[in-house]
Residue frames as qw, qx, qy, qz and C-alpha x, y, z in Angstrom:
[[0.019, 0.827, -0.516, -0.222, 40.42, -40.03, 29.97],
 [0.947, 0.291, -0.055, 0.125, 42.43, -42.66, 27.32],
 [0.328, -0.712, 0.530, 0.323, 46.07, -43.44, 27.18],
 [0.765, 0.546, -0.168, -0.298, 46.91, -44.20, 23.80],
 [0.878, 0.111, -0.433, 0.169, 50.16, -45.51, 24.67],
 [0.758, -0.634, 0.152, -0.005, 50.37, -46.48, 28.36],
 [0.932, -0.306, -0.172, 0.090, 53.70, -47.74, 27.66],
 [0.239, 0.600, -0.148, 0.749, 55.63, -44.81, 27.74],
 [0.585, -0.741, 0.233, -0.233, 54.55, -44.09, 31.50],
 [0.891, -0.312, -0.107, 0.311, 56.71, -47.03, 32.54],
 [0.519, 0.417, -0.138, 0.733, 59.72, -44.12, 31.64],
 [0.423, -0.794, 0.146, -0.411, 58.31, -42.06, 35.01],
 [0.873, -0.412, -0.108, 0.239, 60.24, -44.50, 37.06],
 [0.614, 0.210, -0.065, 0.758, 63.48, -42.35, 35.71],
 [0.124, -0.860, 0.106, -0.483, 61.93, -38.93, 37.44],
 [0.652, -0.751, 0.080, -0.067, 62.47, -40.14, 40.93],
 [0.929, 0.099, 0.131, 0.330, 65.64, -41.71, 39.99],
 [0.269, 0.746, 0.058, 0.607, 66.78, -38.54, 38.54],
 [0.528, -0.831, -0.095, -0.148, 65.88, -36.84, 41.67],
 [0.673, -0.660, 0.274, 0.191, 68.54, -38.69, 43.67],
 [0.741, 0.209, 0.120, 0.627, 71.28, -38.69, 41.04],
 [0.445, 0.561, 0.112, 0.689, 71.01, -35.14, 41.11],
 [0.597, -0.788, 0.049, -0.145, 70.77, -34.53, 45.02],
 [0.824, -0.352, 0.199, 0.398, 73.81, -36.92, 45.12],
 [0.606, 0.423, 0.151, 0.657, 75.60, -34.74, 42.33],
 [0.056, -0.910, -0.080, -0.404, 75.08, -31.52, 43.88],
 [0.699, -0.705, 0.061, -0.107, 76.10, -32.72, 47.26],
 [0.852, 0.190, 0.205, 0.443, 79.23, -34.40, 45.42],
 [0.346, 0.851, 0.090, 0.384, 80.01, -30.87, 44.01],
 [0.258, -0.889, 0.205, -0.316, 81.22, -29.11, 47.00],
 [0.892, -0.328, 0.293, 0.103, 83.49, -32.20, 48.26],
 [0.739, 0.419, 0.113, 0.515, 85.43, -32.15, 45.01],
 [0.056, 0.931, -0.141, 0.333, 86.19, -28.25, 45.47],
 [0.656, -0.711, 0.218, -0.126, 87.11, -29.14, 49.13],
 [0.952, -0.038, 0.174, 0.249, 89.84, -31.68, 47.89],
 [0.643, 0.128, 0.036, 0.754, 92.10, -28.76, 46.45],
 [0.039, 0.495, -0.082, 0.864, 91.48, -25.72, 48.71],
 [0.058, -0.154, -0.749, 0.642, 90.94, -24.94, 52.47],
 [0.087, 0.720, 0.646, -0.239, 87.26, -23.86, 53.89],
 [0.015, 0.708, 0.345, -0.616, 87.88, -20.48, 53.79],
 [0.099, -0.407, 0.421, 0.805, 88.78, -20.35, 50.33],
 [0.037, 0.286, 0.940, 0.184, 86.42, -22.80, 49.70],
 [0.038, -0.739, -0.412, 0.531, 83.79, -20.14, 51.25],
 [0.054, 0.679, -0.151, -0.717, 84.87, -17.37, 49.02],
 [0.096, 0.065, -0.741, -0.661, 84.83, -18.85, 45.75],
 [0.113, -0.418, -0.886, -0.164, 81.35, -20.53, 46.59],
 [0.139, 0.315, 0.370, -0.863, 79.99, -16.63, 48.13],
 [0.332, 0.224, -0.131, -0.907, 78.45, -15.95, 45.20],
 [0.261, 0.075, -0.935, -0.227, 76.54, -19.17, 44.80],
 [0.613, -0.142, 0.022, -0.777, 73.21, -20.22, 45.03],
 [0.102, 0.231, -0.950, -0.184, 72.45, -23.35, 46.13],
 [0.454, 0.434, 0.161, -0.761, 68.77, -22.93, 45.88],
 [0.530, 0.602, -0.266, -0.535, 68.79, -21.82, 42.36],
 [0.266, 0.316, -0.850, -0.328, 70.66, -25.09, 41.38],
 [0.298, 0.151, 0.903, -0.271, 68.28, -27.35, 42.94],
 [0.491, 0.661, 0.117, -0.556, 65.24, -24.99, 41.19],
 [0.270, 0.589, -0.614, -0.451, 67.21, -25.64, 38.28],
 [0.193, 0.064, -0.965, -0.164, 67.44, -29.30, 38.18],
 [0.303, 0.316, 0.835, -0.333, 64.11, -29.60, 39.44],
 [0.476, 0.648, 0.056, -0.592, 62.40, -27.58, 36.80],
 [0.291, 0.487, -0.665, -0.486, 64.47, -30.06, 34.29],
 [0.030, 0.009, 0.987, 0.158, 63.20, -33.10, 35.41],
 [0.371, 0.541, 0.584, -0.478, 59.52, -32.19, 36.09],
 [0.454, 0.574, -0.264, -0.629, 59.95, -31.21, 32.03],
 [0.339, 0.169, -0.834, -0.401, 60.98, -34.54, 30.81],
 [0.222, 0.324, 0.861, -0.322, 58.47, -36.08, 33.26],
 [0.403, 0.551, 0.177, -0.709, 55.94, -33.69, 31.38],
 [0.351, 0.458, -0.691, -0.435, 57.87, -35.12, 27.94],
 [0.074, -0.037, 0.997, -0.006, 57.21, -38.60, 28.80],
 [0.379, 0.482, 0.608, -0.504, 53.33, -37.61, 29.71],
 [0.422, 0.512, -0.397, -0.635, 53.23, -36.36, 25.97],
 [0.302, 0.277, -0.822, -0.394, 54.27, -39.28, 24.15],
 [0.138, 0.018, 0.990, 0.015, 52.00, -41.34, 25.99],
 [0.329, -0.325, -0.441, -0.769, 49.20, -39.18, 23.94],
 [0.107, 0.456, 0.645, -0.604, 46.53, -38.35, 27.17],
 [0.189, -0.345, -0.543, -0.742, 43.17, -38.21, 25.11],
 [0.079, 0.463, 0.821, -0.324, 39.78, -37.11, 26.65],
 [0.615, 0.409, 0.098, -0.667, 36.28, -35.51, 25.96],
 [0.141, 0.082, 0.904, 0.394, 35.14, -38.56, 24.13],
 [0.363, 0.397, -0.207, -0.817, 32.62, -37.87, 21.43],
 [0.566, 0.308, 0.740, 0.192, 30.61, -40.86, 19.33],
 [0.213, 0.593, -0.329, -0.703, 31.01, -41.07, 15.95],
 [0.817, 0.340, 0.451, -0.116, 29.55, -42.93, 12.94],
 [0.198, -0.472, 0.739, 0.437, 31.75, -44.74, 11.11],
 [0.652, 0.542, -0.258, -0.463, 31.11, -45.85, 7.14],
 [0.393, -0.349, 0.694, 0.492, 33.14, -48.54, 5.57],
 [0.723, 0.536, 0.100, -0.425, 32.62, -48.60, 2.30],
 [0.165, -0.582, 0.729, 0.320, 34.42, -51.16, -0.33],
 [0.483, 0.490, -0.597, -0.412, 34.13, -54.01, -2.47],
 [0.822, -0.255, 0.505, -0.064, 34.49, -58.14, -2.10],
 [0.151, 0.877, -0.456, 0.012, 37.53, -58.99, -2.93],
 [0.890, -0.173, 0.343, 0.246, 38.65, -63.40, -3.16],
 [0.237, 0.618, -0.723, -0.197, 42.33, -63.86, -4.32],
 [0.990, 0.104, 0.096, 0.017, 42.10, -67.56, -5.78],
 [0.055, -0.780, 0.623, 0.035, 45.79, -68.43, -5.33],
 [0.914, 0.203, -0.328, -0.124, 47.18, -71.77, -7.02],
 [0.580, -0.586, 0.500, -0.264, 49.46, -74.28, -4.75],
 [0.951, 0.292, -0.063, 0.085, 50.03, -76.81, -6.97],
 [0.754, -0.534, 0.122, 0.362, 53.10, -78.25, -6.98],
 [0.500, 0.673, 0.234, 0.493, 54.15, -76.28, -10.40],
 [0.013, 0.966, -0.025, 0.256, 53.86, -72.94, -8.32],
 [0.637, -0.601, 0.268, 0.402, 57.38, -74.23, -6.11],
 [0.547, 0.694, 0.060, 0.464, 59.06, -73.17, -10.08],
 [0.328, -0.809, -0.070, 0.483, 61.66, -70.91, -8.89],
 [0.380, 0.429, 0.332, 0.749, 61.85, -68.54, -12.09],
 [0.277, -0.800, -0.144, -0.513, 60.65, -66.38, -9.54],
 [0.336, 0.142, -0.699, 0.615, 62.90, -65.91, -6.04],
 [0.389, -0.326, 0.860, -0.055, 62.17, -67.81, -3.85],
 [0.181, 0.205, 0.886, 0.375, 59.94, -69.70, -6.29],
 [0.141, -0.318, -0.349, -0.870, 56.45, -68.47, -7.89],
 [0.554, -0.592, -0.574, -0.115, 54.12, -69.53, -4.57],
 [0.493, -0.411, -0.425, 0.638, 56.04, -67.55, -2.37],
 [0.166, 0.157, 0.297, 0.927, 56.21, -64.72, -4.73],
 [0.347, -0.612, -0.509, -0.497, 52.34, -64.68, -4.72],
 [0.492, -0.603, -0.481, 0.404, 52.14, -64.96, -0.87],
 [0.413, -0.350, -0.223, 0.811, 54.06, -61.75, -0.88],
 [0.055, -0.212, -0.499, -0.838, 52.45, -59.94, -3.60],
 [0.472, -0.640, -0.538, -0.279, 48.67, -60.44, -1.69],
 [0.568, -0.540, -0.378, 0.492, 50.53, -58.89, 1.64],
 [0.187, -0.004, 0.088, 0.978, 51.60, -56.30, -0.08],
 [0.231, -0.520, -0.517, -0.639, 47.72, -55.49, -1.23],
 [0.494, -0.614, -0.587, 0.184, 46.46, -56.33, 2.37],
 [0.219, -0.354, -0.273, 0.867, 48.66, -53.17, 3.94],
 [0.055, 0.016, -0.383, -0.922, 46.76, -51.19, 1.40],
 [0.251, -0.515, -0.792, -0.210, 42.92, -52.50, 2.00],
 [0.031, 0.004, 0.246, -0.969, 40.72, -49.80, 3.10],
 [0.576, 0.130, 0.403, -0.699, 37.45, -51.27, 3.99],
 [0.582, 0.226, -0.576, -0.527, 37.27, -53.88, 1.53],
 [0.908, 0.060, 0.155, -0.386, 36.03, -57.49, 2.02],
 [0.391, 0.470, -0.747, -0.263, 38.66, -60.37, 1.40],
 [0.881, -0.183, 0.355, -0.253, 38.83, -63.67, 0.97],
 [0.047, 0.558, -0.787, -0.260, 41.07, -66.22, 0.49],
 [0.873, 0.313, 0.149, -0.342, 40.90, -69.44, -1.95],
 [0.057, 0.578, -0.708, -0.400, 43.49, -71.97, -2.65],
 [0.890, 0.379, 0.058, -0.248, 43.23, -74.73, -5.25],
 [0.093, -0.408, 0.829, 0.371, 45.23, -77.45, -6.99],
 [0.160, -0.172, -0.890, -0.391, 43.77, -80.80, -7.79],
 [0.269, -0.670, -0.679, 0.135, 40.87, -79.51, -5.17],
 [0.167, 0.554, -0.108, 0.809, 39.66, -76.32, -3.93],
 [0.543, -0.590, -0.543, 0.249, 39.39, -74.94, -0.62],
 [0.024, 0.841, -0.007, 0.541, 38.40, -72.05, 1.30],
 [0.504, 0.173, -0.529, 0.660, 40.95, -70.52, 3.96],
 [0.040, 0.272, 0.423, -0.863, 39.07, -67.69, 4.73],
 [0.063, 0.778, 0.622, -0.069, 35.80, -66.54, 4.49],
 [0.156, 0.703, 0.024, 0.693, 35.00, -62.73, 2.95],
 [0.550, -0.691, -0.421, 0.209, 35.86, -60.92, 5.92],
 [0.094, -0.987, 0.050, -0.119, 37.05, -57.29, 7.73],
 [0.858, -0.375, 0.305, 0.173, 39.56, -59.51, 9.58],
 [0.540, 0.737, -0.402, 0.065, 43.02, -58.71, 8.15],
 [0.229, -0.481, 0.814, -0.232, 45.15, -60.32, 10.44],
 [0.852, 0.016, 0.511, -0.116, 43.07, -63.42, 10.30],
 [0.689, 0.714, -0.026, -0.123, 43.14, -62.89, 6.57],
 [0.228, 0.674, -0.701, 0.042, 47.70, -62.71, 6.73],
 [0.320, -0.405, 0.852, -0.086, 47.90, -65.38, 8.76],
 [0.830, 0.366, 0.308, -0.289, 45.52, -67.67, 6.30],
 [0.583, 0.776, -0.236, -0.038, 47.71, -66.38, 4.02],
 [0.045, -0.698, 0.715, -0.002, 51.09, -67.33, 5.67],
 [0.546, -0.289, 0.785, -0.036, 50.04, -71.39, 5.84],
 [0.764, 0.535, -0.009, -0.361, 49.27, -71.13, 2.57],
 [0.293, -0.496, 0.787, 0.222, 51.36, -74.25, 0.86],
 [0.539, -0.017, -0.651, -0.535, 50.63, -77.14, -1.71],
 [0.040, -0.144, -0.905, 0.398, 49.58, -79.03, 1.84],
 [0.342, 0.169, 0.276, -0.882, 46.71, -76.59, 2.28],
 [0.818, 0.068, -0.044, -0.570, 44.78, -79.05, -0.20],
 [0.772, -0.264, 0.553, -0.171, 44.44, -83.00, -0.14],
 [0.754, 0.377, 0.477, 0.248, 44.91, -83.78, -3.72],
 [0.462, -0.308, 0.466, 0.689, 47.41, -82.88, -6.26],
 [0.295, 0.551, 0.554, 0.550, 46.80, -81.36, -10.25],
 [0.006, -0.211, 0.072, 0.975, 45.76, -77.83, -11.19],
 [0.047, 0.633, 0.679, 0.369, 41.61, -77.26, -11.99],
 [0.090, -0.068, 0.042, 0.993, 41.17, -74.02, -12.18],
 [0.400, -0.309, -0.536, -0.676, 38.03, -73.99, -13.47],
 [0.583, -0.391, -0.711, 0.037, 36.62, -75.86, -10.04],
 [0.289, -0.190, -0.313, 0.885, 38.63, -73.00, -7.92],
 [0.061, 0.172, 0.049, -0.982, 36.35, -70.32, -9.59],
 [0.573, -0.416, -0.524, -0.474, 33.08, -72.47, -9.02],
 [0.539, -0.411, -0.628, 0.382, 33.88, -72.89, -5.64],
 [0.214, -0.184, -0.158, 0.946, 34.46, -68.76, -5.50],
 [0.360, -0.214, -0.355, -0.836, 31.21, -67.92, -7.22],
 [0.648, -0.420, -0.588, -0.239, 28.58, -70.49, -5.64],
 [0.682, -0.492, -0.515, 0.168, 30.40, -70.86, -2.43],
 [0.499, -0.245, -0.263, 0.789, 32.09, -67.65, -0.98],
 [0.111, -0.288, -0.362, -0.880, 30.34, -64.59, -2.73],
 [0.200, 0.492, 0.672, -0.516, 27.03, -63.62, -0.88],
 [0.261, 0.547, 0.723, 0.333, 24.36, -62.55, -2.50],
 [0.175, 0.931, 0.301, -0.107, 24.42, -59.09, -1.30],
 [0.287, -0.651, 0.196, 0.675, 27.46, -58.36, -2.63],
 [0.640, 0.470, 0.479, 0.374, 26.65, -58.74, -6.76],
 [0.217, 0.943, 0.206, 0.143, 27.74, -55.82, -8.56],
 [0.179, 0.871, -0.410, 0.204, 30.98, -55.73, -6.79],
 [0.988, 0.080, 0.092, -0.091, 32.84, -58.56, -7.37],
 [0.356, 0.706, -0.604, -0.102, 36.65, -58.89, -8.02],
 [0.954, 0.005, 0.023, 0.298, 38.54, -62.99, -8.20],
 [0.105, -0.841, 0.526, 0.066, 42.28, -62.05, -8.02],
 [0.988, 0.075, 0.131, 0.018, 43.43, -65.04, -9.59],
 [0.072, 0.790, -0.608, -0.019, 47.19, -65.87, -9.33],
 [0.886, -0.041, 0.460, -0.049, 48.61, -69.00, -11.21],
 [0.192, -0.475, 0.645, 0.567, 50.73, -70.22, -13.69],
 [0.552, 0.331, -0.032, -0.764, 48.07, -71.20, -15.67],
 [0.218, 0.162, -0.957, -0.097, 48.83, -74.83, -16.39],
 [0.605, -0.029, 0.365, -0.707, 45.04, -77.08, -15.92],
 [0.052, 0.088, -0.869, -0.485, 43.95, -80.27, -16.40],
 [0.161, -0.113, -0.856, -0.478, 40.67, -80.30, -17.93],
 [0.059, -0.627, -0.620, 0.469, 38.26, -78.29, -15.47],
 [0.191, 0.740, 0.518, 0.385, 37.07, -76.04, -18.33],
 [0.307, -0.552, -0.492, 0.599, 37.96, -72.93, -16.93],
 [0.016, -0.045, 0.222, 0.974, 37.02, -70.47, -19.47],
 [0.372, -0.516, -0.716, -0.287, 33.67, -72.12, -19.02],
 [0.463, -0.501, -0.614, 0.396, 33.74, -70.95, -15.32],
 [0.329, -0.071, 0.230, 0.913, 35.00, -68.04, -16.45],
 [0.274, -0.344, -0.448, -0.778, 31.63, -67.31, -18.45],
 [0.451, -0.559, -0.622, -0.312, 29.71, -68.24, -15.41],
 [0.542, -0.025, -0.056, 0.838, 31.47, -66.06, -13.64],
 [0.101, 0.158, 0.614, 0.767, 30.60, -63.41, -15.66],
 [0.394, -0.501, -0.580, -0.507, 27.05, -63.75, -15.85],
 [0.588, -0.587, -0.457, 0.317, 27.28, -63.50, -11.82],
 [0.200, -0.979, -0.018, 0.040, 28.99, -59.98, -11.88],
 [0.599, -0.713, 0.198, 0.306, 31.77, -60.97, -10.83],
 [0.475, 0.824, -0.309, -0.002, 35.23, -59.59, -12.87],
 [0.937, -0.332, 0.047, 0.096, 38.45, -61.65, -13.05],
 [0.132, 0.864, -0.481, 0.071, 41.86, -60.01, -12.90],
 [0.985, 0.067, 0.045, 0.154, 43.87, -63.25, -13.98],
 [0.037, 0.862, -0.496, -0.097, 47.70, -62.76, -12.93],
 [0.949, 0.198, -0.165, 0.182, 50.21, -65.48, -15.03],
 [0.140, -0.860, 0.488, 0.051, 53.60, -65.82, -13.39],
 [0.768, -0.197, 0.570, 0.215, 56.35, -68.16, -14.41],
 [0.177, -0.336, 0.755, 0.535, 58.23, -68.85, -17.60],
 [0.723, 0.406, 0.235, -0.507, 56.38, -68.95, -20.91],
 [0.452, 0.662, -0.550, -0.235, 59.03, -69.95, -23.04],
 [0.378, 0.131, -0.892, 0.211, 61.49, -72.73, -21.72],
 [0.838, -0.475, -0.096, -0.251, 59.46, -72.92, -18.39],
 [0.198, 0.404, -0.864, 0.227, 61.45, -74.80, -15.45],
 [0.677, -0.222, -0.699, 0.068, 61.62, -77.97, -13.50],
 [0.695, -0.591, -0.301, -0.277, 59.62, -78.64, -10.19],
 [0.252, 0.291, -0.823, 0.417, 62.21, -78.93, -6.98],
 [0.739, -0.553, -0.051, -0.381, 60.89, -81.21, -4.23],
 [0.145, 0.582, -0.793, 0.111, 61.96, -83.32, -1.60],
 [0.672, -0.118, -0.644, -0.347, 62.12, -86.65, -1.55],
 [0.840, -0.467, -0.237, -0.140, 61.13, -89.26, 1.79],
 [0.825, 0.028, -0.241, 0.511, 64.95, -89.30, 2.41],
 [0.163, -0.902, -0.007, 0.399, 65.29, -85.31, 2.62],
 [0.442, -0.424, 0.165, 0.773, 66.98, -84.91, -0.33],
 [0.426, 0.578, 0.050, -0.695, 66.62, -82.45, -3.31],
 [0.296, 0.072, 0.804, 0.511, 65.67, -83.54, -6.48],
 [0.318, 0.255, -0.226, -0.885, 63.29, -82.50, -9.24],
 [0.732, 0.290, 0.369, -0.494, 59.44, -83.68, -9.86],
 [0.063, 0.265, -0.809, -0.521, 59.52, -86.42, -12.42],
 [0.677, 0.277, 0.134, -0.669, 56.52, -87.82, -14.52],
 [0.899, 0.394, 0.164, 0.094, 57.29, -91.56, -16.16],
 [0.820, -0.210, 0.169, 0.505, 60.57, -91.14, -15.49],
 [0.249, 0.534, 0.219, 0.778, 60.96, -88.05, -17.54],
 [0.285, -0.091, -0.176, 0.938, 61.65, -84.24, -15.57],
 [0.202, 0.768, 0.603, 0.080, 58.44, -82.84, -15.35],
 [0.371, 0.048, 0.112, 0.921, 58.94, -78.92, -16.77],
 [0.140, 0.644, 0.751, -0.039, 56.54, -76.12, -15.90],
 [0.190, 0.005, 0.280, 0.941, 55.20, -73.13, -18.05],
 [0.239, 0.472, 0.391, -0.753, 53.21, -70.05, -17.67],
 [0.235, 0.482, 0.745, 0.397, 49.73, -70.81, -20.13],
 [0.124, 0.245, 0.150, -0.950, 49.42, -67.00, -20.53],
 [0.422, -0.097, -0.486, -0.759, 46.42, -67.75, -23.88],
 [0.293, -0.410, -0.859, 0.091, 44.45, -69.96, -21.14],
 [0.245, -0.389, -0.361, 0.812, 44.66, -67.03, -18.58],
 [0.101, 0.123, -0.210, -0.965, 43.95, -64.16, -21.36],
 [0.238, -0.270, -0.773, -0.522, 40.81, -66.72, -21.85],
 [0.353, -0.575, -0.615, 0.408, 39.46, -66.97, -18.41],
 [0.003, -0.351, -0.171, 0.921, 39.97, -62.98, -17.86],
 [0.219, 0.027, -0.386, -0.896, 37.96, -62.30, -21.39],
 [0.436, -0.389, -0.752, -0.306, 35.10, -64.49, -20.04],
 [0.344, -0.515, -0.544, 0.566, 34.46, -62.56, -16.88],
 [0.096, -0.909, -0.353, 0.201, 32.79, -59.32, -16.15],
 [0.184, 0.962, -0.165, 0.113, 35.34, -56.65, -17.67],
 [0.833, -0.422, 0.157, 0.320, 37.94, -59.07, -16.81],
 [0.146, 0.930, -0.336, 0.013, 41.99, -58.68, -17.05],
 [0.917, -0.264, 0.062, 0.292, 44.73, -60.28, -17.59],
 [0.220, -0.846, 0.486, 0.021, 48.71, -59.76, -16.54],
 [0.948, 0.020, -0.196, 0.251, 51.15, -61.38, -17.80],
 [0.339, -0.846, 0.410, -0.025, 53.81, -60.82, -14.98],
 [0.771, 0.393, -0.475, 0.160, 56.27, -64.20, -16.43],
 [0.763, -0.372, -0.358, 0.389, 58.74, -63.98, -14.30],
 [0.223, 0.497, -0.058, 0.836, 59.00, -60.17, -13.76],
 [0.062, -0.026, 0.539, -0.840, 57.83, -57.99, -10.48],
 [0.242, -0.672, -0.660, -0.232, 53.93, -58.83, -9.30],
 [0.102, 0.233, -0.045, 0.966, 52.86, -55.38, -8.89],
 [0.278, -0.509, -0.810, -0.088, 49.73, -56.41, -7.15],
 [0.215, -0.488, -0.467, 0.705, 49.38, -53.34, -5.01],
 [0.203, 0.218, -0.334, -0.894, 49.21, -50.63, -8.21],
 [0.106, -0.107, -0.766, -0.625, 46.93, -53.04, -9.28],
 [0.182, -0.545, -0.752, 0.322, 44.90, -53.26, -6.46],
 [0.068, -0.449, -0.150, 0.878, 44.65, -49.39, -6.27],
 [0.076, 0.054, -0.548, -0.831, 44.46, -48.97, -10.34],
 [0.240, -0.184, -0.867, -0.396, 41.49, -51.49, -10.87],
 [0.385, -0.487, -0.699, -0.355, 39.41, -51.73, -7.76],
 [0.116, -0.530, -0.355, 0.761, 39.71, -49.02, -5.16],
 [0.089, 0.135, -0.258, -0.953, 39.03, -46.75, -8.54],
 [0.209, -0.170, -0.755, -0.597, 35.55, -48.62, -8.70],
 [0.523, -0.524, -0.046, -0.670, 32.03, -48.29, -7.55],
 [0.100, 0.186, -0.863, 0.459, 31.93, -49.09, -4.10],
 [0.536, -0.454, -0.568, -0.430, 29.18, -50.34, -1.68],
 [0.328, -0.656, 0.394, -0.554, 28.53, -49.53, 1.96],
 [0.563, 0.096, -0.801, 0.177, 29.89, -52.65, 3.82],
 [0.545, -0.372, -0.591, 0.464, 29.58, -51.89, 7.68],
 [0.020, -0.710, 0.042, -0.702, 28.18, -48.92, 10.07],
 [0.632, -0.413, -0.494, 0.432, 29.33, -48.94, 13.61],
 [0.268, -0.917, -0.136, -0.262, 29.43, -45.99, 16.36],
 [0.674, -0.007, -0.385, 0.631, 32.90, -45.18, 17.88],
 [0.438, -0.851, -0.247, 0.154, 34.22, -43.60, 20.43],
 [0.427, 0.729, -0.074, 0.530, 36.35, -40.30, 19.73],
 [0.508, -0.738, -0.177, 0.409, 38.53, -39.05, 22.22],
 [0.172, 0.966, -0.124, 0.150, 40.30, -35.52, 21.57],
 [0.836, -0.058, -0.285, 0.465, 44.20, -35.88, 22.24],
 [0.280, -0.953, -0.010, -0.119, 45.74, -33.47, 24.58],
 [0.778, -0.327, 0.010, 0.537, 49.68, -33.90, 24.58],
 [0.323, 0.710, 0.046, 0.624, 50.05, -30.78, 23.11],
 [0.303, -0.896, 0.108, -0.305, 49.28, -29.23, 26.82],
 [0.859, -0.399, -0.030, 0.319, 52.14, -31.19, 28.25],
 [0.769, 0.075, 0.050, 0.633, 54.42, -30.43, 25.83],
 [0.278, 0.687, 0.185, 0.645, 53.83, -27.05, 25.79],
 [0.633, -0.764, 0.120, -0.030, 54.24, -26.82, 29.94],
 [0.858, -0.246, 0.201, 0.404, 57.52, -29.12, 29.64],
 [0.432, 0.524, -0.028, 0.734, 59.00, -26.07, 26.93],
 [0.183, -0.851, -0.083, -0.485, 58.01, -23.45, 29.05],
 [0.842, -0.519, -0.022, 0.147, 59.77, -25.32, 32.22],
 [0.847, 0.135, 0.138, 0.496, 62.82, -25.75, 29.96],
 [0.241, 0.823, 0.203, 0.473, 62.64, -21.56, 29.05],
 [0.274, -0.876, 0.185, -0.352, 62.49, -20.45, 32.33],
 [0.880, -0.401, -0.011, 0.254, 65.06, -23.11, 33.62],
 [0.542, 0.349, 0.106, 0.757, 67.78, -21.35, 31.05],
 [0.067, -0.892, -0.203, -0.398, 66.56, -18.36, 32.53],
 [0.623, -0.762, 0.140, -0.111, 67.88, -18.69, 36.25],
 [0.270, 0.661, -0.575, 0.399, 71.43, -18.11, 37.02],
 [0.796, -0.101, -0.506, 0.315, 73.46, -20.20, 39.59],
 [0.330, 0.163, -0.192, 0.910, 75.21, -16.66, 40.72],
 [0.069, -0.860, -0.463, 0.205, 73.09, -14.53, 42.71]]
């Protein structure tokens, strides 16, 4: 026998409780009467009275919510093995950290945005493979492909520009480090990069990587977020704690989403895609669904569980029947 959730028993401690509130209410009853009429009148009004039936009564109500309580904590048994599938994809989001992505043309700025946009996907993962990959002037893996969603959020939550050692944006280096060094070899054929950046790079070829990429399988679904137009300035803060804005040679440094870099990288990958999301909603969940739950999958993992049949139906369906025939019985003989 399972309890699915034990912590609903702890609410039995209110039967016995019960009990004596409603010994001490009964017994209460007849005192009050007594307080505005003599015995014998006290006698006659109370002939026809059962005091029995009211106990029956109140016992037949609490032994029902005790019965309610046994419900909710779902009582499962006959347990049964079953073989479980997973079947899904591998699945790296290559997520940029530079200090560009603190822009806040996006609320709170375009690195949080992303953070939230990949959590949203995660509730929604159904047997896929993920991994995580951030990058700036360096890349580095957080996580490793893995079942592991929880590891997988909380990778995600210390995700910052700390997370690498060296400033700049090479893209291109992010999605050699995701092909060579995170990919396995038996996953080819089902491949997805989730690449989320403002596209800004210096000089790590990344439509090259892009093509080699590609030639590995592997498809890139390039989201651009930030301002393409004006673009905005960097907040940090400085050694002192206060705010001020990223400057380059004295001059405001200003950053903007390279959507024709992005649109390059996607066309140099396996059936790649690009989004330009600017500084609108990152719909990353539809996209997840649209793009690569709708594709061919591979069997990932087969494991044997253990089934147990749930049985709070028979409680609840004693604890009415308690409740039926309590309404039934009169007080009055």
């Amino acid at each position: 026998m399972r309890i699915e959730s034990v912590e609903w028993l702890h609410a039995l401690w209110l039967i016995p409780a019960l009990g004596l509130l409603t010994g001490f209410a009964l017994s209460r009853k007849l005192q009050v009467v007594r307080r505005f009429a003599d015995d014998a009148l006290v006698q006659k009004l109370a002939a026809s009275m059962s005091v029995r039936r009211q106990v029956l009564r109140s016992a037949l109500a609490i032994v029902a919510l005790g019965l309610v309580v046994v419900s909710l904590a779902r009582p499962a048994w006959d347990p049964r093995p079953r073989e479980l599938q997973r079947r899904g994809r591998d699945v790296v989001f290559v997520v940029d950290v530079s200090r560009s992505m603190l822009a806040e043309d996006l609320q709170p700025n375009r690195l949080e945005r992303a953070k939230l946009a990949i959590a949203d996907v995660i509730e929604r993962l159904q047997g896929d493979r993920v991994a995580l990959v951030a990058f700036a002037g360096t890349a580095v893996m957080k996580s490793p492909l893995t079942l592991d969603y929880g590891f997988m959020r909380s990778a995600l939550d210390d995700l910052s520009p700390e997370s690498v050692s060296r400033g700049g944006t090479l893209i291109g280096d992010a999605l050699r480090l995701t092909v060579n060094e995170v990919f396995d070899e038996a996953s080819v054929g089902y491949r997805d990069v989730i690449l989320i950046t403002d596209g800004e790079d210096h000089e790590s070829f990344p439509a090259e990587a892009a093509a080699l990429a590609g030639e590995a399988g592997v498809r890139i679904i390039a989201i651009g977020i930030g301002d393409e137009t004006t673009g905005r300035r960097i907040p940090i803060t400085d050694e002192d704690g206060r705010q001020r804005f990223l400057q380059h040679e004295g001059q405001e440094v200003w950053s903007r989403l390279d959507g024709d870099m992005l649109r390059q990288v996607a066309r140099g990958s396996k059936d790649g895609v690009y989004f330009n999301v600017a500084t609108g909603n990152i719909n990353l969940d539809e996209v997840y669904t649209g793009l690569i739950r709708s594709e061919e999958q591979r069997d990932l993992e087969a494991r044997t569980a253990i089934e147990y049949d749930e049985k709070f139906q028979i409680f609840l369906g004693a604890a009415l029947a308690l409740l039926l025939l309590e309404g039934l019985i009169r007080e009055r003989r």
